[in-house]
N, C-alpha and C positions, 0 to 999 in steps of 0.2 A: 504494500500500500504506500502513496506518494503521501511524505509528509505534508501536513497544512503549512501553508502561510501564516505565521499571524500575524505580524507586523505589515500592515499593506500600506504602501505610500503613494500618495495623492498628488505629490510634488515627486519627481524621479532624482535616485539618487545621483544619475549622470550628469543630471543639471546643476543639482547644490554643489557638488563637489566643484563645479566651474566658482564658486563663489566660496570658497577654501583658500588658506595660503599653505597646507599641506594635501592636500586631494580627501580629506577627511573631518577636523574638524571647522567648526563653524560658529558664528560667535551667535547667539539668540537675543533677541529682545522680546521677553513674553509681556504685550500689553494689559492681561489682567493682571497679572501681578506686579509690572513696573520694574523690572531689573531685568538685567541682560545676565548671560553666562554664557560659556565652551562648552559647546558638545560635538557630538560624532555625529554625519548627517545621516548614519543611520538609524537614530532618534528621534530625528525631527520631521514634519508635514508626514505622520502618520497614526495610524492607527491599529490597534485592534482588530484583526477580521473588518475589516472598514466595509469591503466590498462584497463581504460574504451574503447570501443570500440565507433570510431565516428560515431553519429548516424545516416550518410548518407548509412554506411554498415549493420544496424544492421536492421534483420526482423521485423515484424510487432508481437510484442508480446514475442520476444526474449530478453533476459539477456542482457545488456551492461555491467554489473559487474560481467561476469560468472568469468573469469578470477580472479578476487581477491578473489570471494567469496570461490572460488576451491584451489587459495592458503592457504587462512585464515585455510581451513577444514585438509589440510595436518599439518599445523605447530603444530597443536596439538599431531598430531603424532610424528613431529618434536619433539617437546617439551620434551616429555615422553622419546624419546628415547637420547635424548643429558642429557638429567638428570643421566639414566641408563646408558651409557657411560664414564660419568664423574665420576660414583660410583665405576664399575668398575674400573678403573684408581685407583684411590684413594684407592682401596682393592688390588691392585697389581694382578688384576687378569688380562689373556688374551682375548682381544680382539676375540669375539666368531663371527661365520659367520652371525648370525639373525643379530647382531648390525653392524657389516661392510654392510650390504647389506642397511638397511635403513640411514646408515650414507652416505653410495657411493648416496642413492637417496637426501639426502639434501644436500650432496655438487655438485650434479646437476644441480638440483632445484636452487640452493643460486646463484651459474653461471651464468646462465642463465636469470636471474628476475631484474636484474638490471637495473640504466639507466646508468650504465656504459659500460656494454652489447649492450645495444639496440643503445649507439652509435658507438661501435663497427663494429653492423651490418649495421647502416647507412652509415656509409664510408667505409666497404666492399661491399656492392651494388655499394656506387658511381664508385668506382675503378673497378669493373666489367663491368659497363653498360658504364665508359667514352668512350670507343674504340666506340661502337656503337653512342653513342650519337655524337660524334665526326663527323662520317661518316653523320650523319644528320638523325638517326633512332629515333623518337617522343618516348622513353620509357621512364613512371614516376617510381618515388619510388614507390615502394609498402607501401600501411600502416603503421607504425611501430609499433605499440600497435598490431594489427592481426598477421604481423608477427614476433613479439618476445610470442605471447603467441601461435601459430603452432610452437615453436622452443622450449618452454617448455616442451608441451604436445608432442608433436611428438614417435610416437616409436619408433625411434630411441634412444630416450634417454631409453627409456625402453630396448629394443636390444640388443644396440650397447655400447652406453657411460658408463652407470652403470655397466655393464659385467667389462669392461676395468679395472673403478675404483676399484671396489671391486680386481680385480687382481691385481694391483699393492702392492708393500709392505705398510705396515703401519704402522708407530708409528708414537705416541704420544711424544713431547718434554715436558717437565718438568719444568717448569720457577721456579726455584729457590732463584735466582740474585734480587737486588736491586729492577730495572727498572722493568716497566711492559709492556706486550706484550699490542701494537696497535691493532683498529680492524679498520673498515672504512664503507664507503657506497657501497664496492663492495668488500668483506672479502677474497673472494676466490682469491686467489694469485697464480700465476704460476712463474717459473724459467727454461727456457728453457737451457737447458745445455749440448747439442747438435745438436738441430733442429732450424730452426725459428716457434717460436709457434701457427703461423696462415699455416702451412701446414697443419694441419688438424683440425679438428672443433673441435673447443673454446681449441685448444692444449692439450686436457685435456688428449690426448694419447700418443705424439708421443714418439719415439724415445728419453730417457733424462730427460723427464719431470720430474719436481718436483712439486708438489700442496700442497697448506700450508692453512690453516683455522683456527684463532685462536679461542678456544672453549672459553677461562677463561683470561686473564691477567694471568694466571698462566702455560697454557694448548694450547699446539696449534698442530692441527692433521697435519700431513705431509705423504701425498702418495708419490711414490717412485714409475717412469716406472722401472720394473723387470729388464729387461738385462742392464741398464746403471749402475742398482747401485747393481747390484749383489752381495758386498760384503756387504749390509745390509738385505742381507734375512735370513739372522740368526735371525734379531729384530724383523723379522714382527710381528706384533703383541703386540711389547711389549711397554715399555717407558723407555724414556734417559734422562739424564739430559741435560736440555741446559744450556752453558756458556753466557758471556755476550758479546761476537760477536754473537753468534746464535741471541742471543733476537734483538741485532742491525741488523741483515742480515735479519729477518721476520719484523723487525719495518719497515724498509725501503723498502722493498715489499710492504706492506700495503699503504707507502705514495706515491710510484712511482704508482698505480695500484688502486689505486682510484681515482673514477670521481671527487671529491672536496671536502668531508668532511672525519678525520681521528679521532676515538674518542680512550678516555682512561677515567679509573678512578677516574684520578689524572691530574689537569692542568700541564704535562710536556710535553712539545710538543719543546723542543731542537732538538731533531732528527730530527723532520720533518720542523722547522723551515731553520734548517742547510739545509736540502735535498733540500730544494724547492729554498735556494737561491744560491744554487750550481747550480741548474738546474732549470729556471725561469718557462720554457714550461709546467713545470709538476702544476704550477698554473693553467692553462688554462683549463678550461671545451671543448675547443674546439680545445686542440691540436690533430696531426693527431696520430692516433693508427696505421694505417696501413703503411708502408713505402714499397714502391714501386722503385727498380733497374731500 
């Protein structure tokens, strides 16, 4: 019999380790509790059977770890190709279609796998189903492990989402400056900047959008919806340098937009100390995402 998983991670360890000064540990900033520490990033953005399916749903001789074991099989892919991409970069060459296309599916994938995500989705059901329940209609939640992994797999993210991403602009920022770029336990970061970002699924289209992923403490990919930023489709494709407002405007994304852990290289965690006690909510694992008129 194949041992279980139980430590299953949401965040891949190929990527944190890019944001190590030894390929292993990792410096944390945990926002509910307010202090930073060293760990191993085989520690961190994971869980427990996270992806395990409960076994009141699962068939008689069916996978409960199909789900991790399906992620673990792509990140290799992942792997190869953020290595290749980063090479690129660094040879000042453009960004070609085969790498945007398996990049637009890891910043799907990385979206989507969270438990920053799957609380997401839990209080957008709640606020869906309140009016009903309200009226006295008996509907539970659905699962949330079943349906956060039909919201990975789904074709729509094959269809619909990746088509999108891949079409928006893309560059690469350049982190030059002192500081170094944050990454966290849900990396993929949005900036709505003309829509509210929950009009469409996981924002990751509308109208405005801006999407940030940082690859490197050095490196961080930034998609760009087409007609709002229109006057950067000159860059698609290339790399800019970022100043030291850009690195503060992506840090602070990163701490606003993670579920509770924000990691770096380097114990400096000022920014997000400062962020968190400007705005106390954004400690909370259970504050609300969705806001409701």
């Amino acid at each position: 019999m194949t041992a279980k998983t139980k430590r299953q991670h949401y965040v891949p360890q190929f990527y944190l380790r890019r944001f190590t000064q030894d390929g292993e540990r990792v410096f944390v900033y945990d926002k509910l509790r307010g202090r930073s520490y060293e760990s191993n990033v085989a520690n961190v953005a994971s869980e427990r059977y996270f992806y395990d399916f409960p076994p009141e749903i699962v068939a008689e001789g069916a996978d409960p770890q199909l789900i991790d074991k399906e992620l673990s099989r792509m990140e290799t892919a992942f792997a190869d190709a953020l290595a290749g991409f980063l090479l690129s970069v660094d040879e000042g060459r453009a960004i070609d279609a085969r790498q945007r296309t398996v990049m637009a599916i890891f910043v799907a994938t990385q979206a989507l796998r969270t438990r920053e995500h799957r609380v997401l989705g839990e209080q957008l059901a709640r606020t869906i189903l309140a009016p009903l329940q309200a009226d006295g209609v008996a509907i539970d939640l659905p699962d949330t492990s079943l349906t956060q992994a039909v919201l990975i797999f789904h074709p729509f993210v094959r269809d619909v989402l990746i088509p999108v991403l891949f079409n928006h602009i893309w560059i690469v920022g350049q982190n030059d400056t002192p500081a170094q770029l944050y990454t966290s336990d849900s990396p993929v970061v949005r900036s709505a900047h003309e829509q509210d970002p929950f009009l469409s699924y996981a924002g990751l289209g509308i109208k405005g959008i801006e999407i940030a992923l940082p690859l490197t403490p050095r490196h961080v990919l930034v998609l760009c919806e087409r007609t709002s930023f229109a006057h950067l489709a000159e860059r698609d494709g290339s790399t800019v340098t970022l100043n030291e407002d850009h690195v503060t405007y992506y840090n602070t994304l990163q701490v606003a937009e993670s579920y509770r852990q924000v990691y770096c290289p380097c114990d400096d965690f000022s920014l997000a100390e400062e962020i968190c006690d400007r705005l106390p909510d954004l400690r909370s694992p259970d504050r609300p995402r969705i806001i409701t008129k």
